[in-house]
Biopython code that builds the backbone (N, CA, C, O; Angstrom):
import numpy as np
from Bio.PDB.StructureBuilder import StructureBuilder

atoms = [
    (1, "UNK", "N", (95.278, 215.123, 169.734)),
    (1, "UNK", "CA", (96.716, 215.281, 169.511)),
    (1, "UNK", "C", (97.471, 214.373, 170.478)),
    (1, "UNK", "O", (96.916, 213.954, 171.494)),
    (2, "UNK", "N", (98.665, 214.080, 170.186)),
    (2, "UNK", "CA", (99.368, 212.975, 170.591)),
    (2, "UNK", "C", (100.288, 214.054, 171.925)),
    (2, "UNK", "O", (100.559, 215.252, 171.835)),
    (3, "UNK", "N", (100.570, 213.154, 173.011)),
    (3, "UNK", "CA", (101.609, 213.301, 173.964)),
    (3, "UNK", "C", (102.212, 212.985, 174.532)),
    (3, "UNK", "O", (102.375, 211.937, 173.907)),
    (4, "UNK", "N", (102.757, 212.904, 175.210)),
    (4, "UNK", "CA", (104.036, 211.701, 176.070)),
    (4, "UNK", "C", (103.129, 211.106, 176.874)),
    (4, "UNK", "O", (103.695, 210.380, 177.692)),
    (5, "UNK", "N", (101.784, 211.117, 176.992)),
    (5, "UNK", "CA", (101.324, 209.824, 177.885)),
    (5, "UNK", "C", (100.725, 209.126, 177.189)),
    (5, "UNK", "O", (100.499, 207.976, 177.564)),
    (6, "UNK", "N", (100.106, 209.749, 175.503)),
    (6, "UNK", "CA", (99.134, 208.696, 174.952)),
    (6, "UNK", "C", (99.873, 208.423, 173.840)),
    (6, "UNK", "O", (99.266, 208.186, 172.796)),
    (7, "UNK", "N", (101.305, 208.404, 173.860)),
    (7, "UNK", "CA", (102.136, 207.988, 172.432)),
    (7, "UNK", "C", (102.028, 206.568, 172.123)),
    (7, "UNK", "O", (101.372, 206.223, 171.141)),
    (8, "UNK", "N", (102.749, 205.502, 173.049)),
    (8, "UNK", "CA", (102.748, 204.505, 172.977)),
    (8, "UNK", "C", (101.454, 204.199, 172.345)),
    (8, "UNK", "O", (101.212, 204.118, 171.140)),
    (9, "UNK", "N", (100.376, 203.985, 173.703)),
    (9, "UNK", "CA", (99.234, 203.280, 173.388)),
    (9, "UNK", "C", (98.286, 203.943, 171.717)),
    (9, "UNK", "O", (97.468, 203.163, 171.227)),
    (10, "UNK", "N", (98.472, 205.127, 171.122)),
    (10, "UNK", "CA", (97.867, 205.420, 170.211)),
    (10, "UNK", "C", (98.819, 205.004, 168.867)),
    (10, "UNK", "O", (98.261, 204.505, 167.890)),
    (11, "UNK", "N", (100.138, 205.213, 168.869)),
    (11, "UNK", "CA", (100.813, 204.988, 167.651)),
    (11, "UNK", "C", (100.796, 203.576, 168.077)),
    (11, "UNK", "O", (101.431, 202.980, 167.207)),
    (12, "UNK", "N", (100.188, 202.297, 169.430)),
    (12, "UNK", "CA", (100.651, 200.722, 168.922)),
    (12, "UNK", "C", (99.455, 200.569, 168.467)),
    (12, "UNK", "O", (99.303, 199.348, 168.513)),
    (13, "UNK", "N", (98.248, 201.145, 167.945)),
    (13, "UNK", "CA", (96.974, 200.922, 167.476)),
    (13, "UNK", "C", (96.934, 200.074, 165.982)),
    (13, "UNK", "O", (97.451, 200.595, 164.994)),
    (14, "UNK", "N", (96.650, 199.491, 165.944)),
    (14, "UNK", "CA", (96.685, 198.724, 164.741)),
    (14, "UNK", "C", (95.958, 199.869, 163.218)),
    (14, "UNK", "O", (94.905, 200.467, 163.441)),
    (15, "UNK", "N", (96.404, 199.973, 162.304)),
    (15, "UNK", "CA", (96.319, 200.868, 161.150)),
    (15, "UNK", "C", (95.867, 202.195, 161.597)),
    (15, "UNK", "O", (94.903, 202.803, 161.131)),
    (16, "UNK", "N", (96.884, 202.713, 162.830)),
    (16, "UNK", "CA", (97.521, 204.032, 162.476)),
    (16, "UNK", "C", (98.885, 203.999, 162.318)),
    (16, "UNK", "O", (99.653, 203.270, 162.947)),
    (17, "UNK", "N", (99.232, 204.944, 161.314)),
    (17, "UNK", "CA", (101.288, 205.119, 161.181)),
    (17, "UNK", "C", (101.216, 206.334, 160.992)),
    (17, "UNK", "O", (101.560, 206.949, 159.983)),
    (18, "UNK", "N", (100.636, 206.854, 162.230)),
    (18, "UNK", "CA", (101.423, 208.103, 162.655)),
    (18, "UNK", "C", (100.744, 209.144, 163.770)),
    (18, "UNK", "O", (100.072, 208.292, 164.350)),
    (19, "UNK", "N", (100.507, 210.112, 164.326)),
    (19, "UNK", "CA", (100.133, 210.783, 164.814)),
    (19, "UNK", "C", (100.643, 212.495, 164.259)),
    (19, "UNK", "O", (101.608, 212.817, 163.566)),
    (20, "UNK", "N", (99.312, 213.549, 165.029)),
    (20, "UNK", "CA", (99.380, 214.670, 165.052)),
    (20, "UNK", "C", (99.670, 215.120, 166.583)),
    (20, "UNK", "O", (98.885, 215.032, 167.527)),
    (21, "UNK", "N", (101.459, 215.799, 166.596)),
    (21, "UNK", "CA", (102.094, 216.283, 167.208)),
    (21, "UNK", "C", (101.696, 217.405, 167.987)),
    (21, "UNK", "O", (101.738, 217.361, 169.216)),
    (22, "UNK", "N", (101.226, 218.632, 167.219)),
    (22, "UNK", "CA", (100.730, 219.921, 167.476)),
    (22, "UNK", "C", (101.345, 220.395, 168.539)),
    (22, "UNK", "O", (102.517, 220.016, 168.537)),
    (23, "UNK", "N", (101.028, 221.196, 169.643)),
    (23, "UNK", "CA", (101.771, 221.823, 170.687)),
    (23, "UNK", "C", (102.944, 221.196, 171.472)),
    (23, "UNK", "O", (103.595, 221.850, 172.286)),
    (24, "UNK", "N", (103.090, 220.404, 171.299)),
    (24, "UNK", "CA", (103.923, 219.416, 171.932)),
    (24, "UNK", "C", (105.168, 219.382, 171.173)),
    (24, "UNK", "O", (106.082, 218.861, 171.811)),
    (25, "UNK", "N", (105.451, 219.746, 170.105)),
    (25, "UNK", "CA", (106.628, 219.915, 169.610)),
    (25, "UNK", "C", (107.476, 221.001, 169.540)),
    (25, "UNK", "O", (108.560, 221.057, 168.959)),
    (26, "UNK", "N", (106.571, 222.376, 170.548)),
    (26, "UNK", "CA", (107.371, 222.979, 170.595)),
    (26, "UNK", "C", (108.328, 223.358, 171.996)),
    (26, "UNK", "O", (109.059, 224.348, 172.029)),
    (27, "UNK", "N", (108.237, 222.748, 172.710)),
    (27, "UNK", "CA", (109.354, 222.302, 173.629)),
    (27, "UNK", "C", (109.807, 220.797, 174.208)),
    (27, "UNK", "O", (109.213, 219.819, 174.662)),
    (28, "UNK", "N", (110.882, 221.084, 173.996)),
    (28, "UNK", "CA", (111.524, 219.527, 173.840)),
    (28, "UNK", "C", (111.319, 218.831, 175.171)),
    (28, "UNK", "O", (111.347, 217.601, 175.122)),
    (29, "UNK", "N", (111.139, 219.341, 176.232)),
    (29, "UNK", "CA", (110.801, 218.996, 177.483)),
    (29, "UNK", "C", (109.174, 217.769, 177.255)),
    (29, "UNK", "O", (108.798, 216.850, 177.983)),
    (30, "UNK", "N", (108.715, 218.183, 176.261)),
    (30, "UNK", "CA", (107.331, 217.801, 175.452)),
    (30, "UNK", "C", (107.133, 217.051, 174.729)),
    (30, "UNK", "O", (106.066, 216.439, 174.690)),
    (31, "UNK", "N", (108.308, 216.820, 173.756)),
    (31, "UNK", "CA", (108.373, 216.475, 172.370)),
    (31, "UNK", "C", (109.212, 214.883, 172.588)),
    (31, "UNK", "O", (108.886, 213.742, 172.261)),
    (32, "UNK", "N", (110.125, 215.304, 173.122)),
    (32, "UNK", "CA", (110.947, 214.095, 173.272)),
    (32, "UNK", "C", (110.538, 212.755, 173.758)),
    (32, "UNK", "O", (110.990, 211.704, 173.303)),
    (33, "UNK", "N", (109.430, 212.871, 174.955)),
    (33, "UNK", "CA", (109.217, 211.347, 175.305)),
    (33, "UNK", "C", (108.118, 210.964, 173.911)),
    (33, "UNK", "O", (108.078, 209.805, 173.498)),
    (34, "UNK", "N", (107.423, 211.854, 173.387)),
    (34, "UNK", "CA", (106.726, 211.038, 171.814)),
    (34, "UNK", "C", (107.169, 210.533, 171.122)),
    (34, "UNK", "O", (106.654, 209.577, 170.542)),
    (35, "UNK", "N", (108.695, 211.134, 170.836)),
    (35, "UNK", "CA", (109.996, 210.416, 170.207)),
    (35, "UNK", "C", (110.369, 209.038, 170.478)),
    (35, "UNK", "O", (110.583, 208.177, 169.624)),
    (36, "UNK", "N", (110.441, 208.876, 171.992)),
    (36, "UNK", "CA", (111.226, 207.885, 172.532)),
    (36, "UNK", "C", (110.171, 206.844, 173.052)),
    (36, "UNK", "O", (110.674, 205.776, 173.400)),
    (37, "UNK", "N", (108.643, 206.955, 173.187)),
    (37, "UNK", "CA", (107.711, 206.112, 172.374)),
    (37, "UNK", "C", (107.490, 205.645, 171.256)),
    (37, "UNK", "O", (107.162, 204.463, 171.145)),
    (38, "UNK", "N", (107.640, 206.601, 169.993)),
    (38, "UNK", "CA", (107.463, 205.802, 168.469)),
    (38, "UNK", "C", (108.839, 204.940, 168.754)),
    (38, "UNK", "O", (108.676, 203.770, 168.408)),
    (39, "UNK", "N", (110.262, 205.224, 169.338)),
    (39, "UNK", "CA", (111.218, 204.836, 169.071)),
    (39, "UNK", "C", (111.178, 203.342, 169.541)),
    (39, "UNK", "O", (112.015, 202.561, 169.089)),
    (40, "UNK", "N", (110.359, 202.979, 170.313)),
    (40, "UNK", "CA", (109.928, 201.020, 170.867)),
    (40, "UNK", "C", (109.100, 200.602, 170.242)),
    (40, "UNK", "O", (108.719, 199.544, 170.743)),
    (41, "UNK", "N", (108.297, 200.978, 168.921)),
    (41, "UNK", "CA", (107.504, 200.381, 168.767)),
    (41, "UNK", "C", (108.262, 199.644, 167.344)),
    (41, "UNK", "O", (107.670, 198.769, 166.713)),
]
sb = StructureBuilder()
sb.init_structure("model")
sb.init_model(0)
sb.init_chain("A")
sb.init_seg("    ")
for serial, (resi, resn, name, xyz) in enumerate(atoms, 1):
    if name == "N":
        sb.init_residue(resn, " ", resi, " ")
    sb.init_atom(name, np.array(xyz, "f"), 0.0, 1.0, " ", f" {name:<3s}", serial, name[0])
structure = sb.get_structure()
């Protein structure tokens, strides 16, 4: 599962478009830097 430290480097992987979120989306303290990783790529 994806998290604010392995967002970047797993969603810039060449033929993946997308990741599984799971626990991490349920507090925004959590959720948000995954956001603001997909959001540079």
């Amino acid at each position: 599962s994806v998290n604010g430290d392995n967002a970047t480097a797993l969603l810039g992987c060449a033929d993946v478009d997308g990741a599984l979120v799971g626990g991490a989306s349920l507090t925004a303290d959590k959720f948000v830097p995954i956001i603001a990783a997909a959001a540079t790529l």
